[in-house]
C-alpha positions as CSV (number, residue, x, y, z in Angstrom):
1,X,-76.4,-33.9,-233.3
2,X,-79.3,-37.2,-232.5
3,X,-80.8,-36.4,-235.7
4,X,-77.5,-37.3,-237.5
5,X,-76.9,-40.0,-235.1
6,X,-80.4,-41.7,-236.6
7,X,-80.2,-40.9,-240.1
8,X,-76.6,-42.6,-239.8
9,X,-78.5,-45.8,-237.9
10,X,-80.7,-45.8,-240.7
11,X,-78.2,-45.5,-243.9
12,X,-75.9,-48.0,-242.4
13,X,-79.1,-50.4,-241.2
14,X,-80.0,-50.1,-245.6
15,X,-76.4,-50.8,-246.2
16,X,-76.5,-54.0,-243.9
17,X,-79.4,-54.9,-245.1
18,X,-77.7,-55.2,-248.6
């Protein structure tokens, strides 16, 4: 359950970065 809770922090951080 963390590891999705990172992998989430990560996509939306790419999307934001956008």
């Amino acid at each position: 359950a963390t590891e999705n809770y990172k992998l989430k922090s990560i996509v939306r951080n790419a999307t934001l970065r956008v």
